[in-house]
C-alpha positions in Angstrom: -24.7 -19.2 8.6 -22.5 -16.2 7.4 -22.3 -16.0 3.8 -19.0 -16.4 1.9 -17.6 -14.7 -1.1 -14.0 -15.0 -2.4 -13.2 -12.2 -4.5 -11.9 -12.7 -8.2 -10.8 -9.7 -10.5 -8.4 -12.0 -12.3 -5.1 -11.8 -10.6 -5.0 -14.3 -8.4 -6.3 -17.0 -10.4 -4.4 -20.1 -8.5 -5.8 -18.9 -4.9 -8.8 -18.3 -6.3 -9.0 -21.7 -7.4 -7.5 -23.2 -4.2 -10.3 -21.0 -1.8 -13.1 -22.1 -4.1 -12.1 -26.1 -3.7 -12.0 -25.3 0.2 -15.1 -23.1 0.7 -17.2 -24.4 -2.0 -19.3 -26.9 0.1 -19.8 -24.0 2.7 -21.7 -21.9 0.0 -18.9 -19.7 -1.0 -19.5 -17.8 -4.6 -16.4 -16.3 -6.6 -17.6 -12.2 -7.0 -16.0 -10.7 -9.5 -15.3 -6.7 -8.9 -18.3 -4.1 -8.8 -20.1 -7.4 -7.6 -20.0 -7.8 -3.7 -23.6 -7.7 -2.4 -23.9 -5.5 0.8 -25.5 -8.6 2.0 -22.6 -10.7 2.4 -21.2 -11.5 5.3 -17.1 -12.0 4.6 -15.3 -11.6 1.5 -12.2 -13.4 1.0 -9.5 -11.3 -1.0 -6.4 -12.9 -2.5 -3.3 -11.1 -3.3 -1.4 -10.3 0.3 -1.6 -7.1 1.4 -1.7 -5.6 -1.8 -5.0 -7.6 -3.0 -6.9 -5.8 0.2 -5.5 -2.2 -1.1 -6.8 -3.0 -4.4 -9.8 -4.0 -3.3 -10.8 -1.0 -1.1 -10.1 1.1 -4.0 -13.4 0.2 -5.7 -15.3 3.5 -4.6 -18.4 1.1 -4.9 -17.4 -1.7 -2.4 -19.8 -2.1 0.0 -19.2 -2.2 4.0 -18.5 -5.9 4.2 -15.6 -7.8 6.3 -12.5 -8.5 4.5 -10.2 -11.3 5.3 -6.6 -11.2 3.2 -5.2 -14.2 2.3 -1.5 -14.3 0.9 0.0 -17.3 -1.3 3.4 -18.5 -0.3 4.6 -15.5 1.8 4.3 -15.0 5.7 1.4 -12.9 6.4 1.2 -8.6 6.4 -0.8 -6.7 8.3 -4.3 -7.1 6.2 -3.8 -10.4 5.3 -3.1 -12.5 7.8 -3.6 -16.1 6.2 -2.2 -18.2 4.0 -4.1 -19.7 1.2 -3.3 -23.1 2.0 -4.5 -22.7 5.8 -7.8 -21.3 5.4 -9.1 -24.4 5.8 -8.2 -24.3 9.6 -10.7 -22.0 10.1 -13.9 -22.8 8.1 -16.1 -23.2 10.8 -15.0 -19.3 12.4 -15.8 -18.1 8.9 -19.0 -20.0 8.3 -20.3 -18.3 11.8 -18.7 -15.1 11.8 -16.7 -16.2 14.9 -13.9 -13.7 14.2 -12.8 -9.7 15.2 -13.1 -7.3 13.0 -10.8 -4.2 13.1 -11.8 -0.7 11.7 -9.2 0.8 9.5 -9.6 4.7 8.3 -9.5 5.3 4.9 -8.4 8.5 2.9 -10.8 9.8 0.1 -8.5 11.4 -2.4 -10.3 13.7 -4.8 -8.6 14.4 -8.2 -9.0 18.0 -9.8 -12.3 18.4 -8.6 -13.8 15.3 -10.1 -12.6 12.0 -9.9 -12.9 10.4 -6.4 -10.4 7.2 -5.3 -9.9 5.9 -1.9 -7.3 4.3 -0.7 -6.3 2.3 2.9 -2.3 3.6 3.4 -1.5 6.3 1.6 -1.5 8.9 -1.9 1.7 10.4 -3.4 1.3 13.4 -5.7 4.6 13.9 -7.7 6.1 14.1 -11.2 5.0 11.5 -13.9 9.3 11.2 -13.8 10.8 9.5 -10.8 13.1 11.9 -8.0 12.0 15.4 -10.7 11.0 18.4 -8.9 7.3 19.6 -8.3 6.2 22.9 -7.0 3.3 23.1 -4.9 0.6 24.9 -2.7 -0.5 23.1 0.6 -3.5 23.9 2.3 -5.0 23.0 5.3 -9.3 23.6 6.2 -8.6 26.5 3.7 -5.7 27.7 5.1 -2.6 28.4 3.1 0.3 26.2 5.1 3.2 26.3 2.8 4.4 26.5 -0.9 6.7 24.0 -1.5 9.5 22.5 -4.1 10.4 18.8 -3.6 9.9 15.4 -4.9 6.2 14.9 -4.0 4.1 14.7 -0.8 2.4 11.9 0.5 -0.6 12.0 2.6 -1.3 8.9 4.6 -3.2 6.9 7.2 -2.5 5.5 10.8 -1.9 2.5 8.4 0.3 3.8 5.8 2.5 6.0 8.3 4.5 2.6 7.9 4.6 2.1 4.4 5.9 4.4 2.1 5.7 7.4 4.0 8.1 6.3 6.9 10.7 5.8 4.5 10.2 9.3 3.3 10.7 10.7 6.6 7.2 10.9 8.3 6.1 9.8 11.5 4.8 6.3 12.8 1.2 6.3 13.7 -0.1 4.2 15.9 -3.4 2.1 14.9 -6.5 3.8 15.6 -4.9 7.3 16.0 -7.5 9.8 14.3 -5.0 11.5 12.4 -3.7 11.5 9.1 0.2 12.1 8.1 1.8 14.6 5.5 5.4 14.3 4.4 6.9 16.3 2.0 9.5 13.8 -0.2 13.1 15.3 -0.3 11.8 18.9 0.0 14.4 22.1 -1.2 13.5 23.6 2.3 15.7 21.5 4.8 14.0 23.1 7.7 10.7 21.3 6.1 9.0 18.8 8.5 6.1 16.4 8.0 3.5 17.3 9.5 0.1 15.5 11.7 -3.1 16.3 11.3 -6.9 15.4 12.4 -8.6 13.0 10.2 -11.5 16.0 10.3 -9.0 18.4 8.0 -9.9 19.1 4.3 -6.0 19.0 2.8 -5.3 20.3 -0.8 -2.4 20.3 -2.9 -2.8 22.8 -5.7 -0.7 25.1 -7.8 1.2 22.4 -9.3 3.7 22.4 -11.7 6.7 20.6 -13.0 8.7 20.0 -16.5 6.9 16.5 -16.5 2.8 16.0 -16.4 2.6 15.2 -12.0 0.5 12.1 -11.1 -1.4 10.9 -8.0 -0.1 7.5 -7.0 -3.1 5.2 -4.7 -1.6 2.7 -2.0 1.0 2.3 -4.9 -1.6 0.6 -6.9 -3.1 3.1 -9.2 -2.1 6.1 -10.7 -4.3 9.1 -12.4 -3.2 12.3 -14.1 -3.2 15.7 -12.1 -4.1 18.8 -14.0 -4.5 21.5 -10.9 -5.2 20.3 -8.0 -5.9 16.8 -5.5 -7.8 16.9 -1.9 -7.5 14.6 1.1 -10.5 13.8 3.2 -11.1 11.2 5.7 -13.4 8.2 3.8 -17.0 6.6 5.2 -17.6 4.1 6.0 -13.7 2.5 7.7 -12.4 -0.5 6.5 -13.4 -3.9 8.2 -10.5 -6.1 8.2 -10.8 -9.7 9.5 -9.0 -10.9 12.6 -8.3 -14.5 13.1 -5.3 -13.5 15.3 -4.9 -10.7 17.7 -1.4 -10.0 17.0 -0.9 -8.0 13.9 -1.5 -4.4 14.2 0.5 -4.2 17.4 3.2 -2.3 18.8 5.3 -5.1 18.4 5.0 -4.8 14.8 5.5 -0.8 15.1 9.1 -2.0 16.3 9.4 -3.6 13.6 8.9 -0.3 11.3 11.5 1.8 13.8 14.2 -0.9 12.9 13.4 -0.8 9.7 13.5 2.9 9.7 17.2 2.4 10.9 18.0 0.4 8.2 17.0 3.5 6.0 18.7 5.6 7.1 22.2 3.5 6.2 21.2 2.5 2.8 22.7 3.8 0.1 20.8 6.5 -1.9 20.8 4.5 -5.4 19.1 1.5 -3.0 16.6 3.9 -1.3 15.7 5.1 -4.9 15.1 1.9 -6.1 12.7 0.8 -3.0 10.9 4.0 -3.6 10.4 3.9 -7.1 8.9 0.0 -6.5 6.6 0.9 -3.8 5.3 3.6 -6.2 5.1 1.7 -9.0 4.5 -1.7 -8.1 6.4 -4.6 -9.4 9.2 -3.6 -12.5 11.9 -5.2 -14.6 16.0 -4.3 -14.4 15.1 -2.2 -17.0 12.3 -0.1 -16.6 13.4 0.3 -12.8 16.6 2.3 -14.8 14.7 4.1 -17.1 12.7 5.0 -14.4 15.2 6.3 -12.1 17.9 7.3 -14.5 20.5 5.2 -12.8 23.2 3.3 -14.6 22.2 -0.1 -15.2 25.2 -1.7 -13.0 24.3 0.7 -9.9 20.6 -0.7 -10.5 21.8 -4.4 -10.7 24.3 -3.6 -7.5 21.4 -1.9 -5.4 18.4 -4.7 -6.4 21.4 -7.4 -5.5 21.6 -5.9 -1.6 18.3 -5.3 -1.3 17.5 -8.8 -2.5 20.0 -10.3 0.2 18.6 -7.9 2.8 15.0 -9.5 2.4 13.1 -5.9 1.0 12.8 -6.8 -2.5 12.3 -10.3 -4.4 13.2 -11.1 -7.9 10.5 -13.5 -9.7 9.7 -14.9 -13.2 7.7 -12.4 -15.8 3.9 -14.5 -16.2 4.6 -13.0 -20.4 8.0 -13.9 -20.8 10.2 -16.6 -18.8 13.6 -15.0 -19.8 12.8 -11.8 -17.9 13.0 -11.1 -14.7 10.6 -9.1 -12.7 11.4 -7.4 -8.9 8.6 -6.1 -6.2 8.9 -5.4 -2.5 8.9 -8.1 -0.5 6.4 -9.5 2.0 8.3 -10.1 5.4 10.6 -13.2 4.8 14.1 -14.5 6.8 16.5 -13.1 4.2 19.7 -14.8 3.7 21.3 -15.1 7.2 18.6 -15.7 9.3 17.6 -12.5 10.5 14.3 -11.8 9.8 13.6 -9.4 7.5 11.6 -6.1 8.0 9.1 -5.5 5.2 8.8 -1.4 3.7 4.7 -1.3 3.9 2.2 -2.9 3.9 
């Protein structure tokens, strides 16, 4: 019988709760982080598709299958289940009677030192939202360009959907052995993102900018950038659970393109806005203005379409009932009945 584990670092306490009452009598343990013995055979993460990129960016966590579970919201592409239906498929988990798909990570290394990894992608730009940073890009040692802009991402397969498709990169299909590199709103309009092997060393160094720059990781975690941040592919993968054969599929690349479409019609303040959330996760009215300098009517315009249009949701603060807090949305029907098109995973 496979071992169970469903993972609890605290922020998911009610699915936490609600796997535990399900799994319990099939020998499942909650695991708190740093905790997951190479052992086991699953581990259940909570949280959507954002619990599974938190997850993978404990440098320590073993090589162990992960099945995402989401609470309330129709599935991503790493989680695929809802907490309430995991029950359906005890007996799959109990004997390991499930696909697993491997998923390439990035190893980001920050001035020389500190090493993160991360599943989609890592943004290195200005501590201050749309500011300019100068930098160097090389490539295995080579000197590829110098560059002024907003940032540059470097992503996965994975993340070529996410954040970096709405900064103008390239979709990637799964399994492709390359990684992306989009420069965000570069001063060079002839500047184009660029595809490399998942073999390349990449380094951005030289940088500079009025305000201290920052490496953002799968829009979870940020750390402070003195000089310099490299880009290497990560061992072991990423083993993501598949109780379905339908979600990394080119069905749901279409789904991207569309989106990509919708993009390109929205209004800048309303691109800002989605931007500035998939970088730093969820945000009141507030900070979102401080953040991007906009008035605070454009802000509550722009976070009112984008609401309607199914890409961001509005929900209650956990500290303080009276203030409202807004985060991308999982994919959802929107107002309308169209289905809505989600900006990452």
């Amino acid at each position: 019988m496979t071992r169970l584990g469903i993972y609890d670092d605290g922020s998911a306490p009610h699915s936490v709760d609600t796997l535990y009452s399900t799994l319990k009598l099939e020998g499942a343990d909650k695991v708190p982080p740093g905790s997951v013995p190479p052992a086991m055979g699953c581990i259940i993460v909570p949280g959507g598709d954002r619990g599974v990129r938190k997850y993978y960016l404990d440098t320590n966590a073993p090589s162990v299958p992960v099945l995402g579970v989401s609470e309330g919201e129709t599935e991503g592409l790493l989680a695929q289940v809802d907490v309430k239906d995991v029950h359906m498929y005890t007996e799959r988990l109990r004997t390991a009677n499930y696909d697993t798909d491997e998923i390439s990570r990035l190893e980001v290394t920050v001035d020389g030192a500190s090493r993160y990894q991360v599943l989609n992608d890592a943004t290195v730009c200005s501590a201050r939202s749309a500011m300019l940073m100068e930098y160097l890009l090389t490539i295995d040692g080579e000197e590829f360009w110098h560059d002024s802009s907003d940032g540059v991402i470097v992503s996965t397969p994975l993340g070529s959907t996410a954040y970096a498709m709405s900064a103008g990169g390239p979709m990637i299909f799964a399994g492709s052995p390359v990684f992306g590199i989009i420069s965000i709103n570069s001063q060079d309009v002839e500047r184009r993102p660029l595809v490399v092997p998942q073999s390349s060393v990449v380094e951005v160094s030289e940088i500079s900018s009025r305000r201290q720059c920052k490496v953002v990781l799968d829009g979870a975690e940020r750390a402070a950038v003195r000089e310099s941040v490299s880009f290497s592919k990560s061992d072991p993968p990423a083993k993501i659970v598949r109780l379905r054969r339908d979600t990394i599929s080119i069905s749901a690349m279409a789904k991207r393109h569309h989106l990509s479409e919708d993009l390109f019609n929205m209004a800048p303040s309303a691109k800002l806005l989605l931007k500035t959330l998939e970088y730093e996760g969820t945000l009141s009215r507030r900070k979102l203005a401080e953040r991007t300098l906009l008035p605070d009517r454009t802000v509550r315009m722009s976070l009112a379409s984008l609401i309607e249009k199914g890409y961001v949701k509005r929900r209650v603060s956990p500290r303080d009932s009276r203030q409202k807090m807004y985060e991308i949305a999982q994919p959802a029907a929107p107002r309308g009945g169209q289905p809505a098109r989600k900006a990452g995973a």
